[in-house]
N, C-alpha and C positions, 0 to 999 in steps of 0.2 A: 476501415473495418466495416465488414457487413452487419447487414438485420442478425444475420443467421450466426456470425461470430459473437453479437452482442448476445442474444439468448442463449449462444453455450457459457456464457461469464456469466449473464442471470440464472442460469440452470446450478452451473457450479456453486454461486453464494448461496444458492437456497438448501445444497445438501451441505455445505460445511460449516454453514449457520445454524444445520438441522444439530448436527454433528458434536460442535460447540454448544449449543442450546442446554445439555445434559450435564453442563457444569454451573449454567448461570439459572440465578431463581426466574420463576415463570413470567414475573412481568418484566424481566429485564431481556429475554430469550423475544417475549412477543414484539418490545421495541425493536428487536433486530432486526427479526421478520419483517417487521412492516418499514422497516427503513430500505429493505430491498424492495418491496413490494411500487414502492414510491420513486423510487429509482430508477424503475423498470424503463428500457428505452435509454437511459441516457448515460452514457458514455463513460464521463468522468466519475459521476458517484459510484456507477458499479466497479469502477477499478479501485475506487480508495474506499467502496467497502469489502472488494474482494483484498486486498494489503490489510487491511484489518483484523479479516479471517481469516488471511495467512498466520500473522505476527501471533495470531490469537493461539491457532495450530500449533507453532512453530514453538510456542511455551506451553506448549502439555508435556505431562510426562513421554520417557519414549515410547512406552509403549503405548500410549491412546495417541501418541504424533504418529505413530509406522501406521496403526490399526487407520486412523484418519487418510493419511497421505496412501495407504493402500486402497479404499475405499473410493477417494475419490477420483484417481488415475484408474481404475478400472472404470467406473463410472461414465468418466469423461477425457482421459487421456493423459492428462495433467494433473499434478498437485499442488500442494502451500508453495511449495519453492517455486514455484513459474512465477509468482509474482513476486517474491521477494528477489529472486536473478532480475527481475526486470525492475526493479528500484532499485535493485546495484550497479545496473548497465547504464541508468541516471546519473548516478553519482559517481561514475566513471568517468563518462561524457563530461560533465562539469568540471572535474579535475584535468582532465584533459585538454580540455580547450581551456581551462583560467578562468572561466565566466561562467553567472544564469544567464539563460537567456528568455526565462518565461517564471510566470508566477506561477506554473505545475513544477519546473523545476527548483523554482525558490522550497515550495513550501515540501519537496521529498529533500533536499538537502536542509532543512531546518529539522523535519523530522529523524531523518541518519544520526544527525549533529547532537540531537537530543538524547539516542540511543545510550547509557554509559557502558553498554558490550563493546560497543564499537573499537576499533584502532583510533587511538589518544593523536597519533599523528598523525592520520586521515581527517580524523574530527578537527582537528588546530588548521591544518592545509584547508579545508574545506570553512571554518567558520570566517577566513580570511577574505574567502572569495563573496561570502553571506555579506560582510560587513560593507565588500564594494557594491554590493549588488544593492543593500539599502543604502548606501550612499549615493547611489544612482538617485534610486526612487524618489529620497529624500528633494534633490535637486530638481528632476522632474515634476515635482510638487510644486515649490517654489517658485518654478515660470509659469505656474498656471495661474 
C-alpha cells in the first residue's frame, strides 16, 4: 500500500468519524478524532479504526447508513462495506485453508466469532480453528 493509499483511509476515517460523531456525546466523538489523528501514517490502526467506523455505520438506522454510505462513496469512492468485505474475505481465507496464520488474522476471527449476528455454524467451524491456533501459541510459549 502507498503514502497516497494510506491518506485516502486517513481521509475516509476522518469523514465517517465526522459522520458518526453526531450520535456520540462531545468528548467521546473528540476521542475518536484524536485516535485517528495519532494513527496518522500507520497502517494497521487506521484499518481497524476504519472496521470500527464501518461496524459503527453499518448499525445506524437505514436511513442515516444510505445517507452515510452515500456521502462517503461520493466523497471517496468507497463505503462502510469495503472494509467489512475485506474482514470477510479474512475469515474466508481462514476457513479455507483450516488455519491463522497471523495474530491480524487471529484477532479479526476472535472478533467475527464474537459477533452473535453471525452464522452459529461459521462461528462453531471458525472457533475450532481459534482453539488450534491458541493451542499453537500456548506451546510456542512453553519452549521458550
Amino acid at each position: 500500500m502507498t503514502d497516497t493509499d494510506l491518506r485516502k483511509i486517513e481521509l475516509w476515517c476522518y469523514d465517517a468519524d465526522a459522520f458518526l460523531s453526531q450520535y456520540l456525546d462531545a468528548d467521546l466523538a473528540a476521542m475518536s478524532h484524536e485516535s485517528i489523528v495519532k494513527s496518522s501514517g500507520k497502517k494497521r490502526a487506521l484499518f481497524m479504526i476504519a472496521d470500527d467506523l464501518a461496524e459503527g455505520i453499518s448499525d445506524l438506522p437505514d436511513e442515516d447508513r444510505i445517507q452515510a454510505q452515500k456521502m462517503l462513496k461520493e466523497k471517496h469512492g468507497f463505503g462502510y462495506e469495503h472494509f467489512q468485505q475485506r474482514k470477510l474475505r479474512v475469515i474466508e481465507s481462514i476457513l479455507e485453508n483450516g488455519r491463522i496464520s497471523s495474530m491480524s488474522q487471529y484477532e479479526k476471527a476472535m472478533d467475527f466469532s464474537s459477533d452473535t449476528t453471525n452464522d452459529q455454524d461459521t462461528v462453531m467451524n471458525l472457533a475450532k480453528i481459534i482453539a488450534a491456533y491458541e493451542e499453537k501459541l500456548i506451546k510456542k510459549k512453553a519452549r521458550k
